[in-house]
DRENNU-39611 format. One line per 8 residues: number of its first residue (from 0); their letters; for each residue z, x, y of C-alpha. Coordinates in pm, 1 decimal. Last residue first. Example, Ala and Ser with C-alpha at 12.3 -4.5 7.8 and 13.67 -1.06 7.14 Angstrom:
<nodes>
1> SA> 714.0 1367.0 -106.0 | 780.0 1230.0 -450.0
</nodes>
This chain:
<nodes>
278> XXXXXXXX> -1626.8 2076.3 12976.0 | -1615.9 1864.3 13245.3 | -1879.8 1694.1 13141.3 | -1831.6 1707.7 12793.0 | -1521.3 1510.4 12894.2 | -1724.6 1242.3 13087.8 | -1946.3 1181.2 12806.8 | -1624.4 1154.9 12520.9
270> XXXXXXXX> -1446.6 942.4 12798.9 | -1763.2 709.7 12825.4 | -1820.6 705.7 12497.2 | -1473.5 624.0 12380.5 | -1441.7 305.1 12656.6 | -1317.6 197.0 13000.9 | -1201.5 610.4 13111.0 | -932.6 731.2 13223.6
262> XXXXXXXX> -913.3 1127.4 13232.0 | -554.5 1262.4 13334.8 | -324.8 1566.9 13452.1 | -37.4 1691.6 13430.1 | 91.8 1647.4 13058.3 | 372.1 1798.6 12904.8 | 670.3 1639.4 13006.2 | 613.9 1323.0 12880.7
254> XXXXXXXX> 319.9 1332.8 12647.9 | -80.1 1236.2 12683.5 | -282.8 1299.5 12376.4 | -510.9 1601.7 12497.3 | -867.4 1578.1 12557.6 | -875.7 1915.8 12801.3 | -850.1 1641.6 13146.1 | -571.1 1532.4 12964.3
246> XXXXXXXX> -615.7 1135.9 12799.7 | -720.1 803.6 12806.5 | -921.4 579.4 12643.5 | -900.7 228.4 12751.5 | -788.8 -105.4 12608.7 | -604.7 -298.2 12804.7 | -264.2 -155.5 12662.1 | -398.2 197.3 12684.2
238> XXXXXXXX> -448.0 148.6 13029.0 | -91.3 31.4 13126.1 | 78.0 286.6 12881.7 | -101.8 535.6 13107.9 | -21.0 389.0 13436.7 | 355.9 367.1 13326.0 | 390.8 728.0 13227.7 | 162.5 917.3 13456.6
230> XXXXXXXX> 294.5 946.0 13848.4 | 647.9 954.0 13719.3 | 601.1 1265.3 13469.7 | 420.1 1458.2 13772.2 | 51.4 1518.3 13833.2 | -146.5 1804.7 13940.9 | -485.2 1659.1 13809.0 | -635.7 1326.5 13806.4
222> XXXXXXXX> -1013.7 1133.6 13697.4 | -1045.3 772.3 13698.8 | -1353.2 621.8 13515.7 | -1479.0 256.3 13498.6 | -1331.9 110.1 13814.8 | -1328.0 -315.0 13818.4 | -1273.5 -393.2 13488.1 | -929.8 -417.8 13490.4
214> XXXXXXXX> -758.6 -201.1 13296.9 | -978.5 30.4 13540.6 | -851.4 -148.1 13826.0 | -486.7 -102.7 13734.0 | -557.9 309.5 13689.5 | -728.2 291.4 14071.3 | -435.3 105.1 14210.9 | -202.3 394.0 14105.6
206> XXXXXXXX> -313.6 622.0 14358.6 | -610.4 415.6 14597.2 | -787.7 643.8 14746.3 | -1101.1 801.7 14690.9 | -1434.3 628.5 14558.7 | -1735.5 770.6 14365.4 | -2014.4 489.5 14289.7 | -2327.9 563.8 13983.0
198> XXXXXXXX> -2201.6 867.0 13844.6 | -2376.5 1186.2 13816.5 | -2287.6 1396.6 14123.6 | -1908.6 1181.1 14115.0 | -1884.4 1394.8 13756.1 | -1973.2 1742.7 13872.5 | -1763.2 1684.5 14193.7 | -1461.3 1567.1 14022.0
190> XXXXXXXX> -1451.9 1907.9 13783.4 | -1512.0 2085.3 14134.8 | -1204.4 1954.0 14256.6 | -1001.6 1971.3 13941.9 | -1071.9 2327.2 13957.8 | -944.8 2409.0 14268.2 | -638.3 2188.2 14227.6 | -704.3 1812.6 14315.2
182> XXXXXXXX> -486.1 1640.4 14515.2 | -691.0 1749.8 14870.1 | -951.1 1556.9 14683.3 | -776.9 1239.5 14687.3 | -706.7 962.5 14513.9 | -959.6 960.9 14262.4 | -1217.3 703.9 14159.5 | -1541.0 670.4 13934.4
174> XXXXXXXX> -1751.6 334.8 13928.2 | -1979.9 466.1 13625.6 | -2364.6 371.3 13543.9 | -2453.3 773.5 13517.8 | -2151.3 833.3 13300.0 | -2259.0 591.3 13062.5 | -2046.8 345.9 12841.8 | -1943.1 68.1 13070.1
166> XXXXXXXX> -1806.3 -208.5 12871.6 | -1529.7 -280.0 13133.2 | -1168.5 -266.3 13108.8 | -939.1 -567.0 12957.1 | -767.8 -827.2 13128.7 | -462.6 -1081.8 12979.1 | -350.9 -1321.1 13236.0 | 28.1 -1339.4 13336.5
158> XXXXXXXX> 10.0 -1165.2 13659.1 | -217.2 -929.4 13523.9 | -207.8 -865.4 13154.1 | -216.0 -630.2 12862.0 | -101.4 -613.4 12515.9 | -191.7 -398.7 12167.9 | -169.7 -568.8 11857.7 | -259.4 -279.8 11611.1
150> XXXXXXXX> -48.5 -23.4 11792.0 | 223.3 -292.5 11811.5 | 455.7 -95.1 12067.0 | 119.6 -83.3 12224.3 | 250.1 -213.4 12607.2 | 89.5 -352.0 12915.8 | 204.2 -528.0 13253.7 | 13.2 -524.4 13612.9
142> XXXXXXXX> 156.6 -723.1 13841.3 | -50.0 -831.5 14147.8 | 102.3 -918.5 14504.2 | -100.9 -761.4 14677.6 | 143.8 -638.5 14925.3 | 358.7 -547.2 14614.2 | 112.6 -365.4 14417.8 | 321.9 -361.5 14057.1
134> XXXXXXXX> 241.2 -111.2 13793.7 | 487.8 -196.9 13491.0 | 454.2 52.5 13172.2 | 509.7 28.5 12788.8 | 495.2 313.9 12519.5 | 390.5 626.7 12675.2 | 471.7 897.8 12422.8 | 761.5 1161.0 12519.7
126> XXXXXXXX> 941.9 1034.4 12229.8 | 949.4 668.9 12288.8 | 832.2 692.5 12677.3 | 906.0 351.7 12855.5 | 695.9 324.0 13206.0 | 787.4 186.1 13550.7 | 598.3 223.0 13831.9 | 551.9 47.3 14198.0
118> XXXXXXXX> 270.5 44.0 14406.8 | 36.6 149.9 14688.5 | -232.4 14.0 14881.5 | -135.7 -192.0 15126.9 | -149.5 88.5 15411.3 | 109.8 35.1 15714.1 | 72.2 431.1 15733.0 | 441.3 547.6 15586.3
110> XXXXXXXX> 342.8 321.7 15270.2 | -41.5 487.0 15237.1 | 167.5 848.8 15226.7 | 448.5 719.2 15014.1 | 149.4 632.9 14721.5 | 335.5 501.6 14423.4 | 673.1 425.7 14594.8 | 980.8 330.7 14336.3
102> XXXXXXXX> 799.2 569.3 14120.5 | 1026.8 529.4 13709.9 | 1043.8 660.5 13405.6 | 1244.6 487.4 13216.2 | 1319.0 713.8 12806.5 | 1360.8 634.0 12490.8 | 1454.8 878.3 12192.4 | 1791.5 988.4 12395.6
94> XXXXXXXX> 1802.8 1408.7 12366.6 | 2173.7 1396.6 12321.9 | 2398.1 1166.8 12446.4 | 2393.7 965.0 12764.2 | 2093.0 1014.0 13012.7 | 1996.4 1059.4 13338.3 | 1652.3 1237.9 13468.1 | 1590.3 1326.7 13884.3
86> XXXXXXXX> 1686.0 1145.5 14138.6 | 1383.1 1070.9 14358.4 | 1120.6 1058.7 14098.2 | 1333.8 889.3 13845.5 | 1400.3 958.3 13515.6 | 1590.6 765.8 13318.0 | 1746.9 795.6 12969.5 | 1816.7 504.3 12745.7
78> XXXXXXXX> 2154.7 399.2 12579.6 | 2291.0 211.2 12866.6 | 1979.0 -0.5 12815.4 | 2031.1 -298.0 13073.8 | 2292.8 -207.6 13302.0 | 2097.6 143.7 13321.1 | 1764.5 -6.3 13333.2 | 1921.2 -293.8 13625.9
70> XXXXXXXX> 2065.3 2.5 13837.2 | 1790.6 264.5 13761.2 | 1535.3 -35.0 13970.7 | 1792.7 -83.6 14261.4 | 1834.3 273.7 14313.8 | 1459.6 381.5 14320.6 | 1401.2 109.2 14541.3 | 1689.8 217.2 14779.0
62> XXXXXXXX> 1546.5 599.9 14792.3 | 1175.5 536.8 14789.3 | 1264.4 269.4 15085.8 | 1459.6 578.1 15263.9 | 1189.5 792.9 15323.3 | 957.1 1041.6 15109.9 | 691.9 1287.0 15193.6 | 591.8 1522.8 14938.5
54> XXXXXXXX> 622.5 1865.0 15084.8 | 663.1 1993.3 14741.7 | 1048.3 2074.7 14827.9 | 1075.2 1736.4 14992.2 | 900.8 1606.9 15331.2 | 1138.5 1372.7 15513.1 | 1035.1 984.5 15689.3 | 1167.7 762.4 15890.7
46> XXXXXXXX> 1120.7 437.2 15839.8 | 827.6 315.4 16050.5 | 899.1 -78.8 15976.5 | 520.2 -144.2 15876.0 | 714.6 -174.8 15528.0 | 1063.2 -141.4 15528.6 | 1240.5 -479.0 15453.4 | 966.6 -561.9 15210.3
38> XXXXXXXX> 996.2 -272.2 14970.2 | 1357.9 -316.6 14975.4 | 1282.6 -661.3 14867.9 | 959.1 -562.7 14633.5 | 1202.0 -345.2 14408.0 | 1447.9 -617.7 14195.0 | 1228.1 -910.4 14153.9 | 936.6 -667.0 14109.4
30> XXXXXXXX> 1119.4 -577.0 13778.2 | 1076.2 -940.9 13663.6 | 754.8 -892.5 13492.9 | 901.5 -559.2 13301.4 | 1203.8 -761.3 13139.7 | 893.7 -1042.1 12998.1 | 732.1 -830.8 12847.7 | 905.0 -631.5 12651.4
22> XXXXXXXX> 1078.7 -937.4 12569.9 | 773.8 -1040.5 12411.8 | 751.8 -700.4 12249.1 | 1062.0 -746.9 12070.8 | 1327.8 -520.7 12188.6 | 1562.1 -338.0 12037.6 | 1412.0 21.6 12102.2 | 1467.4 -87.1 12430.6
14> XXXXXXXX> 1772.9 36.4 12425.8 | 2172.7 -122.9 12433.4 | 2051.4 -488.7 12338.2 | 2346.1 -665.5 12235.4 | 2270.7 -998.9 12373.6 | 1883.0 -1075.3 12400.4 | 1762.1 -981.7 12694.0 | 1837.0 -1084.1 13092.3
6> XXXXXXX> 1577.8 -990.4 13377.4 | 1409.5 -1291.9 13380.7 | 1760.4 -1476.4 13423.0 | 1874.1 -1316.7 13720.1 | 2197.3 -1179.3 13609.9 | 2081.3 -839.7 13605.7 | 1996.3 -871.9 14014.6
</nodes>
């Protein structure tokens, strides 16, 4: 898989903190060359299936995808950390600056259910802030890519074609989404509630889809809580990328390691509505 030539960088790259942002790009697009096969060879295959500590479910594609994907990082940017949600965080030396952060399976539950809708993430942290990020719907075949290692030249695209989020700016004209309310905490819950009472469409489902719409244009706010480092990273650099505000569900920058939760929104006013909201 490193050989392939999409996946190749300029010779002597040992981080990503060598990288030009074209080459940014262009190592993220051919990460579904490496994930969608074991992807592929399990899905609507029933693969059996094992509930982890947080009684996450999780099978065997999670596993190999997972593998394949810190393979080609690790071959790639020996100096880089990664953290996987399967296998935890590897690193050489001390405290590396950049950091993978990788879900092989966005969405396990809608994967063990013959359900199209989940994805793949991978997301660069440069100190703990989301720099870059991948979120690739296999079955859909639709790569999302976005970075702001130029914070004045920020980039997004979809399978090659740059998008941006909608001009929505009012909570009451809002396509909102969340995955599910049985992901919320208590309070998350009823923090959904009060906004989907005042927006215009409330959907559920979806996990990382949602965050690639909203880059999109397609959903206007997405509102999370109870999240892990893997379930953030990439769909946050992702959003920022196109264009969107996002944050906490308190207004806080987001940061690896700190941050659980998160409040997408297509523009300032929107996010600044929906966080009085909440508020």
């Amino acid at each position: 898989m490193a050989a392939n030539s999409i996946l190749t960088v300029p010779a002597g790259v040992t981080s990503v903190a060598q990288l030009a942002p074209a080459d940014m790009v262009k190592f993220l697009a051919g990460l579904p060359q490496v994930s969608r096969p074991f992807i592929a060879n399990w899905f609507r295959q029933n693969p059996q299936t094992t509930q982890k500590a947080d009684q996450s479910p999780v099978t065997i594609a999670d596993q190999e995808t997972e593998t394949a994907l810190r393979d080609v990082i690790a071959a790639t940017f020996p100096d880089d950390a990664i953290q996987g949600e399967e296998f935890g965080i590897t690193g050489d030396g001390d405290s590396p600056r950049f950091c993978w952060v990788i879900d092989p399976i966005d969405g396990t539950k809608a994967f063990i259910s013959g359900k199209p809708i989940f994805g793949t993430l991978v997301g660069v942290t440069d100190r703990g802030v989301p720099l870059a990020g991948m979120i690739d719907m296999p079955i859909l075949e639709e790569t999302y890519i976005g970075h702001v290692i130029d914070q004045n030249q920020p980039f997004c695209q979809l399978n090659g074609v740059r998008v941006r989020p909608s001009n929505c700016t009012d909570l009451n004209a809002a396509r909102i989404a969340t995955t599910s309310p049985m992901a919320l905490s208590a309070s998350g819950l009823a923090g959904f509630n009060h906004l989907a009472a005042q927006a215009a469409v409330t959907n559920y489902g979806g996990d990382c889809h949602n965050y690639a719409l909203l880059a999109t244009g397609h959903i206007d706010l997405v509102m999370e809580d109870s999240l892990a480092p893997h379930d953030i990273m990439a769909v946050v650099a992702v959003m920022q990328a196109a264009g969107a505000t996002v944050t906490d569900i308190a207004g806080r920058p987001i940061m690896h390691g700190q941050s659980t939760s998160i409040l997408a929104a297509a523009t300032t006013r929107l996010h600044a509505e929906a966080l009085a909201a909440l508020a």
